[in-house]
C-alpha positions in Angstrom: 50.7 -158.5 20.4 47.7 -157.5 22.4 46.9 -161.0 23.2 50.3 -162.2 24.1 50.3 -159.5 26.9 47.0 -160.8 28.1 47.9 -164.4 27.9 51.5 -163.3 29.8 48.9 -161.4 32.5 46.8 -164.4 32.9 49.7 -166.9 33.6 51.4 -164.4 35.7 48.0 -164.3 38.2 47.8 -168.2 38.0 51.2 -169.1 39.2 50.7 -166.0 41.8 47.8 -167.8 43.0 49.4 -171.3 42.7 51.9 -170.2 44.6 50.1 -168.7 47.3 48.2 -172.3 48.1 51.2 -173.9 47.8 52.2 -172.2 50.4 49.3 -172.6 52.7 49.3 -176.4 52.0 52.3 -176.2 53.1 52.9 -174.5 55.7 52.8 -177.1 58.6 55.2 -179.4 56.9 57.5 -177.1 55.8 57.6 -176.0 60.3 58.1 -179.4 60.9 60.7 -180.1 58.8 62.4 -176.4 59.8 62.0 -177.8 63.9 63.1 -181.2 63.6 66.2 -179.9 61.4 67.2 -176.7 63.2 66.5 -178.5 66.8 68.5 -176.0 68.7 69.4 -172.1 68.6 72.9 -172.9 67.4 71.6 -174.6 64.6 68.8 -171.8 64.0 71.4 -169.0 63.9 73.5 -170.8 61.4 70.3 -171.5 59.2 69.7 -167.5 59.8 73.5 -166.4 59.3 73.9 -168.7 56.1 73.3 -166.4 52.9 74.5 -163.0 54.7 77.5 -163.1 53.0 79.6 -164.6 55.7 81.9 -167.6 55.1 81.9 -170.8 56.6 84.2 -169.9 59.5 82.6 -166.4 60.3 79.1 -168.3 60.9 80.5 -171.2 62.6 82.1 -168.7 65.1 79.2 -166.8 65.5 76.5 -169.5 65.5 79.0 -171.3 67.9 78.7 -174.3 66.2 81.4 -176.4 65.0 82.4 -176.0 61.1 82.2 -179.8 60.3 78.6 -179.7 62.0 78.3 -176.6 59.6 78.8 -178.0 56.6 76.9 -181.9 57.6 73.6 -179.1 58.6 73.6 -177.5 54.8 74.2 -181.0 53.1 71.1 -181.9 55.8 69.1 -178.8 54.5 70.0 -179.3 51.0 68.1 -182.8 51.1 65.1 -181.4 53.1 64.5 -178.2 50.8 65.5 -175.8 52.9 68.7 -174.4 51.8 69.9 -174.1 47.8 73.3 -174.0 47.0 74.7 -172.0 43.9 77.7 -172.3 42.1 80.0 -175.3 42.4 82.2 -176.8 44.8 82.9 -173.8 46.6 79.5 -172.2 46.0 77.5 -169.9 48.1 74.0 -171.8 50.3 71.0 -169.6 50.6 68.4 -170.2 52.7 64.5 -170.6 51.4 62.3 -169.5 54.5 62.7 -166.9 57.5 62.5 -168.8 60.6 60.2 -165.6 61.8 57.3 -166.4 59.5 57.4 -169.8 61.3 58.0 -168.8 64.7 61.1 -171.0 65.5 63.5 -167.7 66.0 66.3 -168.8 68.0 65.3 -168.3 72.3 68.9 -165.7 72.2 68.1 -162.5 70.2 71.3 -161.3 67.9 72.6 -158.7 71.1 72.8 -162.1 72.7 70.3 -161.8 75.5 67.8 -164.0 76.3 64.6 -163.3 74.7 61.2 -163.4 76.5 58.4 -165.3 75.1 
């Protein structure tokens, strides 16, 4: 039993550590593909909105972005890896990275206001 922990302690630390390069190999590619996706605020705060537990016509509204432009950016971040969808049809997206960790926040803060940079 002893050695199963170990074994279950020693994979755990190796996919810790694959994941962590992944990420750093990553990194660049993953901000390009976040900026040439989400290439303006509108698109940013529905990226950040989507996964809060507000429906398609709550985040269109507050993202001011139109619904059918909603739904064509998810199928769009779908391909690209940036959002996952679960459940069926009518299932729920959530997104995959926090547009802070790659500094592409939206230029309006969430009071509205223009942010300085």
């Amino acid at each position: 039993m002893e050695k199963d922990v170990n074994t279950f302690e020693r994979q755990t630390k190796l996919l810790e550590e694959l994941v962590k390069w992944t990420k750093v190999a990553n990194y660049d590619k993953v901000k390009e593909i976040l900026a040439r996706v989400l290439d303006d605020d509108n698109k940013k705060n529905a990226y950040m909105l989507t996964g809060k537990g507000l429906n398609r016509d709550k985040i269109s509204t507050k993202a001011k972005i139109n619904k059918n432009d909603l739904t064509k950016l998810w199928k769009l971040c779908i391909i690209t890896g940036l959002v996952e969808k679960v459940g069926g049809k009518r299932g729920k997206y959530y997104t995959l990275f926090n547009l802070e960790d790659f500094d592409l926040v939206p230029t309006e803060g969430k009071n509205g206001k223009k942010e300085d940079n």
